[in-house]
TORPA-352393 format. One record per residue (C-alpha): residue number from 1; x negated, y, z. Coordinates in Angstrom, 2 decimals, decimal comma, always signed. Layout:
n:NUM&X:X&Y:Y&Z:Z;
...
//
This chain:
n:1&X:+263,69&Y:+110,85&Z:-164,60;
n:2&X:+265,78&Y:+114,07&Z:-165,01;
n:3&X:+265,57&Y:+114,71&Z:-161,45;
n:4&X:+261,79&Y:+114,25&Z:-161,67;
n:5&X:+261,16&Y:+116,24&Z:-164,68;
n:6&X:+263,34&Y:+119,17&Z:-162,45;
n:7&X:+261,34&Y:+118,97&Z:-159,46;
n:8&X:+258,39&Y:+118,96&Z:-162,19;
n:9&X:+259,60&Y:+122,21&Z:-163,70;
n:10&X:+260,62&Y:+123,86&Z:-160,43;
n:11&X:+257,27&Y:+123,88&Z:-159,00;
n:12&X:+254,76&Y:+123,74&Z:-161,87;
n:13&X:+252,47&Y:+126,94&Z:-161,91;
n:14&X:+254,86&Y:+129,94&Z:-163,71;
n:15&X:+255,08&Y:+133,30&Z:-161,75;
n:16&X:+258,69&Y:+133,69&Z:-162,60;
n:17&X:+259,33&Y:+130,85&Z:-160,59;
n:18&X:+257,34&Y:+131,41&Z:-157,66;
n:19&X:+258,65&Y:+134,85&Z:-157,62;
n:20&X:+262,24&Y:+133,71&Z:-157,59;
n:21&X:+260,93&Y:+130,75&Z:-154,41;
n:22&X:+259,30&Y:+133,23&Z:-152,68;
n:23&X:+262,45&Y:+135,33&Z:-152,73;
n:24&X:+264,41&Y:+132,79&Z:-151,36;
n:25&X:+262,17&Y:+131,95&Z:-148,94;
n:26&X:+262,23&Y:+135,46&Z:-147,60;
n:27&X:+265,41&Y:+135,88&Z:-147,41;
n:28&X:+266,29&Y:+132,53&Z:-145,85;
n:29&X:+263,78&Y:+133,70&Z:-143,10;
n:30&X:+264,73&Y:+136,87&Z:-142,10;
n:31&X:+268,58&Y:+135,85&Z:-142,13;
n:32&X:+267,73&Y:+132,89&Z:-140,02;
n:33&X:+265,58&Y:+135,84&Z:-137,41;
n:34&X:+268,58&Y:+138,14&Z:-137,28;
n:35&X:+270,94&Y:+135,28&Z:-136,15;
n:36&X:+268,43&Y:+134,26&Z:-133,51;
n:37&X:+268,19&Y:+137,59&Z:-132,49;
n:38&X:+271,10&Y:+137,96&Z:-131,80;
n:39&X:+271,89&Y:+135,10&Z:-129,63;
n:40&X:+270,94&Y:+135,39&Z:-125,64;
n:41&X:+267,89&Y:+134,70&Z:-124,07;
n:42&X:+266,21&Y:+134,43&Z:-120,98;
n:43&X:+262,08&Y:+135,42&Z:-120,56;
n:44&X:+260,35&Y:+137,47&Z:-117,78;
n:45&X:+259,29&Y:+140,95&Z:-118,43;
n:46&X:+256,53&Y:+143,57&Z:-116,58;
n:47&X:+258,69&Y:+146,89&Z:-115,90;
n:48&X:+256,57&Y:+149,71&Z:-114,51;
n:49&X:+257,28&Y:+150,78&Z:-111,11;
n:50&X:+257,30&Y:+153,99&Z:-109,35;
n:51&X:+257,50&Y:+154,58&Z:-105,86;
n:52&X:+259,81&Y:+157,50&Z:-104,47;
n:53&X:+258,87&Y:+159,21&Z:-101,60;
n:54&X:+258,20&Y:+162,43&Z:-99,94;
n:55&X:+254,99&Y:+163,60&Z:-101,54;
n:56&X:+254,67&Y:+166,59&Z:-99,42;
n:57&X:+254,12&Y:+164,55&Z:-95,91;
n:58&X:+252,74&Y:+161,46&Z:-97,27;
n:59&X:+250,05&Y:+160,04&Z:-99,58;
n:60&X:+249,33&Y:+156,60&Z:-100,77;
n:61&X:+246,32&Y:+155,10&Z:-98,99;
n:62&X:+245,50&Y:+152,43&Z:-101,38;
n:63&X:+246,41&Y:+152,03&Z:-104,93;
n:64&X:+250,01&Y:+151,46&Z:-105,23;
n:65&X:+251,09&Y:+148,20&Z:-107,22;
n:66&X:+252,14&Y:+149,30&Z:-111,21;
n:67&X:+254,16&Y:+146,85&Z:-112,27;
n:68&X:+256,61&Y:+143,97&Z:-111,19;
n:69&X:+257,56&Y:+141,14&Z:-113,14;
n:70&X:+261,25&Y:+140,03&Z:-113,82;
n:71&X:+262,76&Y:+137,26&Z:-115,17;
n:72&X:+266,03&Y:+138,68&Z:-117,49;
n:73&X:+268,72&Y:+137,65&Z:-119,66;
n:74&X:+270,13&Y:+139,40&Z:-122,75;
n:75&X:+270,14&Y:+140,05&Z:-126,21;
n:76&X:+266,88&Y:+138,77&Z:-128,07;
n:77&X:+266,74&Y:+142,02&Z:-129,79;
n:78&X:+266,53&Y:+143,97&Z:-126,18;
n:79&X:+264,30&Y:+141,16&Z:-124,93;
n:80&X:+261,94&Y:+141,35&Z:-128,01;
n:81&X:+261,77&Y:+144,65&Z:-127,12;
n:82&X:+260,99&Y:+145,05&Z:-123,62;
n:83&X:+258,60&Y:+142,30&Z:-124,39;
n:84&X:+256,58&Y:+144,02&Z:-126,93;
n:85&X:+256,60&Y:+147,10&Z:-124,01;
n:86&X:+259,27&Y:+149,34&Z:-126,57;
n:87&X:+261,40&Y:+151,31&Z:-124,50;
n:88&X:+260,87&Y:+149,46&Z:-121,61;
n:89&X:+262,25&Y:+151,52&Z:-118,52;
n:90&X:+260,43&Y:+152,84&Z:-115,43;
n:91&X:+262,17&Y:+150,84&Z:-112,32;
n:92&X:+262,00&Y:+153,16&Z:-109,36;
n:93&X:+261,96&Y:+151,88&Z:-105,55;
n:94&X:+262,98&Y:+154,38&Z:-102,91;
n:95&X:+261,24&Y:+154,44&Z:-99,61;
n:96&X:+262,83&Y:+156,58&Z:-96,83;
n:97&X:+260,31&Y:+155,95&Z:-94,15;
n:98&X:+256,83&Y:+154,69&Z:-96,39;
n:99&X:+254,54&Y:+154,74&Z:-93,20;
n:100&X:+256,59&Y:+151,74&Z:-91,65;
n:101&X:+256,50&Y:+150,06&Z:-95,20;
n:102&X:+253,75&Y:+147,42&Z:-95,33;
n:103&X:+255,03&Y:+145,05&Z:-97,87;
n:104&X:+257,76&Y:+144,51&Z:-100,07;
n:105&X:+259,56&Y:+140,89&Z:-100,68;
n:106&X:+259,96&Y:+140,71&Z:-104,39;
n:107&X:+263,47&Y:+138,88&Z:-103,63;
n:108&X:+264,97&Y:+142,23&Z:-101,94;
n:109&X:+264,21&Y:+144,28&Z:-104,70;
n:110&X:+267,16&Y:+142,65&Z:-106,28;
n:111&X:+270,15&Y:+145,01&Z:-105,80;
n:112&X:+267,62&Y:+147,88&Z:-106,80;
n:113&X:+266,17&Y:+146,76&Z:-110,13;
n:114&X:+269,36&Y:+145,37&Z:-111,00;
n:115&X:+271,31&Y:+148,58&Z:-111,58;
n:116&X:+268,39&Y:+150,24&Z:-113,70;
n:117&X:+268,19&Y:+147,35&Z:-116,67;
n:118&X:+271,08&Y:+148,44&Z:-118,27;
n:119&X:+272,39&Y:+145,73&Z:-120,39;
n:120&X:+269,63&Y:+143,53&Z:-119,11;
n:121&X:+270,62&Y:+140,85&Z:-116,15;
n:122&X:+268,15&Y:+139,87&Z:-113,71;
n:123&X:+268,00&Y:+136,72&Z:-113,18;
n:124&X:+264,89&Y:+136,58&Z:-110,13;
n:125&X:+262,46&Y:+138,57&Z:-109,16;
n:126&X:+258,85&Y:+136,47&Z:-110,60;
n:127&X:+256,56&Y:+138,54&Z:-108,20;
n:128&X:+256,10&Y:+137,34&Z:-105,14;
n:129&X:+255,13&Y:+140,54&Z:-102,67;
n:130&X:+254,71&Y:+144,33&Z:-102,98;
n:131&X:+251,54&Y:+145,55&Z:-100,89;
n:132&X:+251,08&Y:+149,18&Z:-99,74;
n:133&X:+249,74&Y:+151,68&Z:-97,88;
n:134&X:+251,22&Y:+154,96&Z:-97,62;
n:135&X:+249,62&Y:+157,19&Z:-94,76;
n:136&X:+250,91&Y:+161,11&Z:-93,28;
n:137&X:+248,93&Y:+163,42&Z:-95,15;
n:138&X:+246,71&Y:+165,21&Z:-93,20;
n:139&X:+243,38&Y:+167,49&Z:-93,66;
n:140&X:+240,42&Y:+168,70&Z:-92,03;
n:141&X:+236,90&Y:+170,06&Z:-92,45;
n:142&X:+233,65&Y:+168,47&Z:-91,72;
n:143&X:+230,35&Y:+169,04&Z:-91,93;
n:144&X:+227,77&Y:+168,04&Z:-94,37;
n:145&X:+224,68&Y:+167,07&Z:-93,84;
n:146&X:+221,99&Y:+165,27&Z:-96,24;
n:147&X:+220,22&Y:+161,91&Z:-96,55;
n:148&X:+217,06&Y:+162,43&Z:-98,29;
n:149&X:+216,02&Y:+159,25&Z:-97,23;
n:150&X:+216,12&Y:+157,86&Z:-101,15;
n:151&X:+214,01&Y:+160,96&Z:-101,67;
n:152&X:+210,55&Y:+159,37&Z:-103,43;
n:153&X:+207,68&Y:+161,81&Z:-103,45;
n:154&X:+204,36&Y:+162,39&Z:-105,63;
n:155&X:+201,24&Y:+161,31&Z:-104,10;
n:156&X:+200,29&Y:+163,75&Z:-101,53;
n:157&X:+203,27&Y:+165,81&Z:-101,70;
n:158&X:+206,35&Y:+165,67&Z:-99,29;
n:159&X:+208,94&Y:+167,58&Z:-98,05;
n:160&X:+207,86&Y:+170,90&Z:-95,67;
n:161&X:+210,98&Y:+172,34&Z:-94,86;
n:162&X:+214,34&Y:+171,45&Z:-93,31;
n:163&X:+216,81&Y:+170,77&Z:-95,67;
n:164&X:+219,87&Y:+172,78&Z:-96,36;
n:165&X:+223,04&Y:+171,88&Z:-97,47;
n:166&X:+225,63&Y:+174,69&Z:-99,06;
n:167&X:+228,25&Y:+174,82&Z:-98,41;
n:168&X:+227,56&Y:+173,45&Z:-94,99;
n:169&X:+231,03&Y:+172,08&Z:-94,43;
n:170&X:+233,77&Y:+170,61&Z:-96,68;
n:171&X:+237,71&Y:+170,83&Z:-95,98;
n:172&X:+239,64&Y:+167,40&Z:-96,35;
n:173&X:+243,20&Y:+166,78&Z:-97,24;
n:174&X:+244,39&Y:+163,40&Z:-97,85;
n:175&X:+245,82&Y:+160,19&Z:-96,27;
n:176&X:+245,62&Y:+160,30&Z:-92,24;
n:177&X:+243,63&Y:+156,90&Z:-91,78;
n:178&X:+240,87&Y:+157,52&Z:-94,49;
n:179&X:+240,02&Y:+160,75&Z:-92,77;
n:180&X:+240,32&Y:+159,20&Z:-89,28;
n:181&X:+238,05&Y:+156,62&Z:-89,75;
n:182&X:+235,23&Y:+159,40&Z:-90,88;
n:183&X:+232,45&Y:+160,68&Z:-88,37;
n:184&X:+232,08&Y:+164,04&Z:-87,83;
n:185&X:+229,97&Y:+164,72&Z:-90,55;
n:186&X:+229,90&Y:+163,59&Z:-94,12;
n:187&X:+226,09&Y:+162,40&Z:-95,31;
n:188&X:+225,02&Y:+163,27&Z:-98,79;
n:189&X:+222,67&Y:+160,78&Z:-100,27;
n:190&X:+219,61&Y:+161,89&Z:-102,29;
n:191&X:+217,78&Y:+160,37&Z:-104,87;
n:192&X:+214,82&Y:+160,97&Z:-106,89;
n:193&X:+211,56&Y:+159,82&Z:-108,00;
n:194&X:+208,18&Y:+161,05&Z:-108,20;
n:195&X:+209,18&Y:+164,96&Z:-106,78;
n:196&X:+206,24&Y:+167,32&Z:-106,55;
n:197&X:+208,18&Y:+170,65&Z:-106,40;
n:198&X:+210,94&Y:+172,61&Z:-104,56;
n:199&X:+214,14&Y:+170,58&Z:-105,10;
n:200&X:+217,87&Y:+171,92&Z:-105,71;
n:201&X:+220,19&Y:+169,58&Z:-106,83;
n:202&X:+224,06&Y:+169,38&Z:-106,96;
n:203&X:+225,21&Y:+166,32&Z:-105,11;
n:204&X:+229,25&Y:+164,72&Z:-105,04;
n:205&X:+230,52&Y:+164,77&Z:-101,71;
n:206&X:+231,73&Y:+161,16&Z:-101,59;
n:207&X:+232,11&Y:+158,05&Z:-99,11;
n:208&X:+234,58&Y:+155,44&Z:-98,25;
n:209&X:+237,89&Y:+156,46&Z:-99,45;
n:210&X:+237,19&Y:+159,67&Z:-101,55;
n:211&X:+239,54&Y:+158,45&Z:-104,25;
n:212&X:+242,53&Y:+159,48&Z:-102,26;
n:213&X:+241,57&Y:+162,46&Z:-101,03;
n:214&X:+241,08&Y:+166,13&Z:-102,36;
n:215&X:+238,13&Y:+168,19&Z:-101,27;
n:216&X:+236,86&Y:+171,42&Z:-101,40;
n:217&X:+234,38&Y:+171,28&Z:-102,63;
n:218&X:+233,67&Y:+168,48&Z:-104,38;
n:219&X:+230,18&Y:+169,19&Z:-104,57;
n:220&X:+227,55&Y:+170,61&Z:-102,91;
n:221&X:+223,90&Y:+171,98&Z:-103,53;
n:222&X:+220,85&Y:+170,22&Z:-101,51;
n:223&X:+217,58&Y:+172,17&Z:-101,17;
n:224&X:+214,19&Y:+172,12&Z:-99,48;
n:225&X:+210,47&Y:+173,07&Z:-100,09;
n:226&X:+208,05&Y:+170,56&Z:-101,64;
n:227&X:+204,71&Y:+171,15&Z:-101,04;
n:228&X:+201,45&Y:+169,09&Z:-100,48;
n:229&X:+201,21&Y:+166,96&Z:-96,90;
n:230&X:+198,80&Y:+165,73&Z:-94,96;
n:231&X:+199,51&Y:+163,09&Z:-91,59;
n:232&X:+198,17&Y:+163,51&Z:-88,26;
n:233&X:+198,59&Y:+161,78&Z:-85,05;
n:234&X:+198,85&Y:+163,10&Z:-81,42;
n:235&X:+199,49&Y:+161,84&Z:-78,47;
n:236&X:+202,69&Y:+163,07&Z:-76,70;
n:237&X:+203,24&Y:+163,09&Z:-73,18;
n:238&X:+206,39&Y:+161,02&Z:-71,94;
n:239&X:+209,21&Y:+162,58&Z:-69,68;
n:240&X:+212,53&Y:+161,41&Z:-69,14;
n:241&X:+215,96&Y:+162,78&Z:-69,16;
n:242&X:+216,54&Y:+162,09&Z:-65,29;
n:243&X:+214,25&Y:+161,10&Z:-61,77;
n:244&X:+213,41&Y:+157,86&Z:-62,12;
n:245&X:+211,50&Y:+155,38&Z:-59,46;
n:246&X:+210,65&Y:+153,18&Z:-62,82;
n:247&X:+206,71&Y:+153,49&Z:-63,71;
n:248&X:+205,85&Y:+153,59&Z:-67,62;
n:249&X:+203,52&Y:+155,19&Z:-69,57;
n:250&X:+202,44&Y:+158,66&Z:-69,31;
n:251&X:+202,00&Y:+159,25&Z:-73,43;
n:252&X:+202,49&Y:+157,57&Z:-76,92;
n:253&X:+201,29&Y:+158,12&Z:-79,70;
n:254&X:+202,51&Y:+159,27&Z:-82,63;
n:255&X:+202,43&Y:+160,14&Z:-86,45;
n:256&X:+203,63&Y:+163,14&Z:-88,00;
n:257&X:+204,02&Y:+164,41&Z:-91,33;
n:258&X:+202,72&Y:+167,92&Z:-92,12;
n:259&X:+202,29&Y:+170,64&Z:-94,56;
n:260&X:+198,38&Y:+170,72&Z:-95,62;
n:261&X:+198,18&Y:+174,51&Z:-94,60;
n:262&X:+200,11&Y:+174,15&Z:-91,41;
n:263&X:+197,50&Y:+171,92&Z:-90,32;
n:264&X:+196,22&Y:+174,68&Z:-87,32;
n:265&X:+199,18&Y:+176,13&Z:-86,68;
n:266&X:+200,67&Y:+172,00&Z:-85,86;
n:267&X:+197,65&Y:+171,71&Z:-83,33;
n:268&X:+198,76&Y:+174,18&Z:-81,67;
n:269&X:+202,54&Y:+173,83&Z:-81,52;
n:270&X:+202,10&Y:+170,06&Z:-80,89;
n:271&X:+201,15&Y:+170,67&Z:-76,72;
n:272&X:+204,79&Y:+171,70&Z:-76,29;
n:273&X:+206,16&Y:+168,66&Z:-77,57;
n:274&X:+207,13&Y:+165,78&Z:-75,36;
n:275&X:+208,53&Y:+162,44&Z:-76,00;
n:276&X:+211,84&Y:+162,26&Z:-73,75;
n:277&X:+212,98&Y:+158,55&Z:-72,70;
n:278&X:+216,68&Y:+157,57&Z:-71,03;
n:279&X:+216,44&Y:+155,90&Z:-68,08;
n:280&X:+219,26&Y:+154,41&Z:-68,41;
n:281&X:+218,07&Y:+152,31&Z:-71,04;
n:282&X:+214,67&Y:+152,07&Z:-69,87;
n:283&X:+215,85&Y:+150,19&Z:-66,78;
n:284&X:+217,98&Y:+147,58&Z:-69,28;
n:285&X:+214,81&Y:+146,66&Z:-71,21;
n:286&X:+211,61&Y:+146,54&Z:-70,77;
n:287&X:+210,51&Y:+148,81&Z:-73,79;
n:288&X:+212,46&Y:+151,86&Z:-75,76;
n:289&X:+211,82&Y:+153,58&Z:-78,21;
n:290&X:+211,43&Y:+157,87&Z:-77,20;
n:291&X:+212,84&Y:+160,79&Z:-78,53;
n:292&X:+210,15&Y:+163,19&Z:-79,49;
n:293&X:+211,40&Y:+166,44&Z:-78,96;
n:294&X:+210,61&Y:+170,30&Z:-80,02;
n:295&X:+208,60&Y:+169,57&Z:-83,31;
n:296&X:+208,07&Y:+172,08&Z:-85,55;
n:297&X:+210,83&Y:+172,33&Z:-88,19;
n:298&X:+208,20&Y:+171,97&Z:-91,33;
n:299&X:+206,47&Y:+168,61&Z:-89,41;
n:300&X:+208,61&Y:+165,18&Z:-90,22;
n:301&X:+207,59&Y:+161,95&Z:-87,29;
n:302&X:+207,02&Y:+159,22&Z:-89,16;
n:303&X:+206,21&Y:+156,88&Z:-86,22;
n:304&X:+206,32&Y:+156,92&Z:-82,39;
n:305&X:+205,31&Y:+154,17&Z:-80,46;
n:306&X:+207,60&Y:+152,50&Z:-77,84;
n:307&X:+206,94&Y:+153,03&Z:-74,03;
n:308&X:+206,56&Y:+149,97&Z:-71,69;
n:309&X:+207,25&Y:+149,47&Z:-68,06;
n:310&X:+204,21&Y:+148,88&Z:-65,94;
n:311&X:+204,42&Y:+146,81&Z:-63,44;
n:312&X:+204,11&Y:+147,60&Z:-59,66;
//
């Protein structure tokens, strides 16, 4: 009963006694935490990595992997650490030759990490492979030219003039397979919606790869005249780039595209164009489709038909 009536007292509802619990409580808690602490442990850990390498010859062609993840031993109080990213140190992987470098075994990296954990051990490396691309830097300059194919115009209004792009060419520096792999000229796409007047815009000279690379400029300024259109169809006479003993047709028709006060001046400029077909591929099929050549720069083809062998 005495023991009863203790436990009875101990616990019953008195804030001098739950004060005095709690204390002990505390106390027996954060004693018991600093001798864990203390004790060794193993756990894996990200470390950031950071590749060394000649930046002034070479560029990373892809994004370079962060991180790597180790599996350590020490001193719970290091390991709580590094675990809760405090003071956690960059590991730093030398590469004398990076363009031979494809991947990395996470296994190698041993002997290298090792000596930068201080009074961590390493115990295995827990990722698997290192991927990555490192290229010769290299530049050069290419021309730009627009797309203004995503161009959407008013109702009876279209473009009238060529377009012009300024700067007309952009210079390139960056990793040797990204600007390799480019043609010779960089397209600018254009787009817009219901456009009834001269356009300007500034447009980001971007494609495949632009991440990695630095250009100048980065932008560039698209322009031409907007203006109300009208379309018109002629018949073009057919010639071809070389003598030929193949018979075809001697015109096609086609549709143009033209300013509504260029309408007379088009009628007359039209009888020195000529649709120009390659024999070549004319004798590999049986229809192509020509090249219409010396239209008027303010007069866009919309459609030219396809010429047809005839037979003998």
């Amino acid at each position: 009963m005495n023991i009863v009536r203790f436990l009875f007292n101990l616990f019953r509802i008195d804030k001098t006694n739950w004060k005095a619990v709690s204390l002990c409580v505390v106390t027996a808690v954060v004693f018991w935490i600093f001798n864990a602490f203390n004790k060794n442990y193993s756990t894996n850990v990200r470390f950031p990595l950071l590749f060394e390498f000649d930046g002034e010859k070479y560029l990373p062609a892809e994004h370079l992997p962060k991180s790597i993840n180790l599996n350590v031993s020490g001193n719970g109080w290091d390991l709580f650490r590094k675990h809760m990213g405090l003071k956690v140190p960059t590991l730093i992987i030398p590469l004398e030759h990076p363009t031979e470098v494809k991947k990395i075994v996470g296994s190698t990296l041993l002997p290298i990490v090792a000596t930068q954990l201080g009074n961590l051990k390493v115990n295995f490396v827990v990722t698997d492979t290192l991927t990555i691309k490192i290229d010769p830097r290299d530049f050069h300059r290419y021309k730009l030219a627009a797309d203004v194919s995503g161009v959407k115009f008013s109702e009876g209004y279209g473009r009238i003039s060529p377009v012009v792009v300024l700067p007309d060419s952009v210079r390139l520096e960056g990793p040797q397979s990204w600007l390799h792999a480019l043609g010779d000229s960089i397209f600018l796409k254009v787009q817009e919606d219901k456009v009834s007047e001269n356009f300007r815009d500034e447009v980001e000279v971007s494609f495949p790869g632009s991440e990695f690379v630095k250009r100048n400029p980065p932008i560039a300024q698209v322009m031409f005249e907007v203006g109300q259109v009208t379309q018109v169809t002629k018949r073009v006479k057919v010639t071809t780039d070389k003598k030929t003993s193949v018979v075809f047709t001697d015109s096609v028709e086609a549709q143009f595209q033209i300013p509504v006060n260029r309408a007379s001046d088009f009628n007359t400029l039209s009888r020195e164009m000529v649709s120009q077909v390659s024999v070549r591929q004319l004798k590999q099929s049986n229809s192509i489709v020509p090249k219409v050549l010396n239209i008027p720069s303010y007069a866009l083809l919309l459609r030219v038909d396809s010429v047809y062998k005839k037979p003998r």
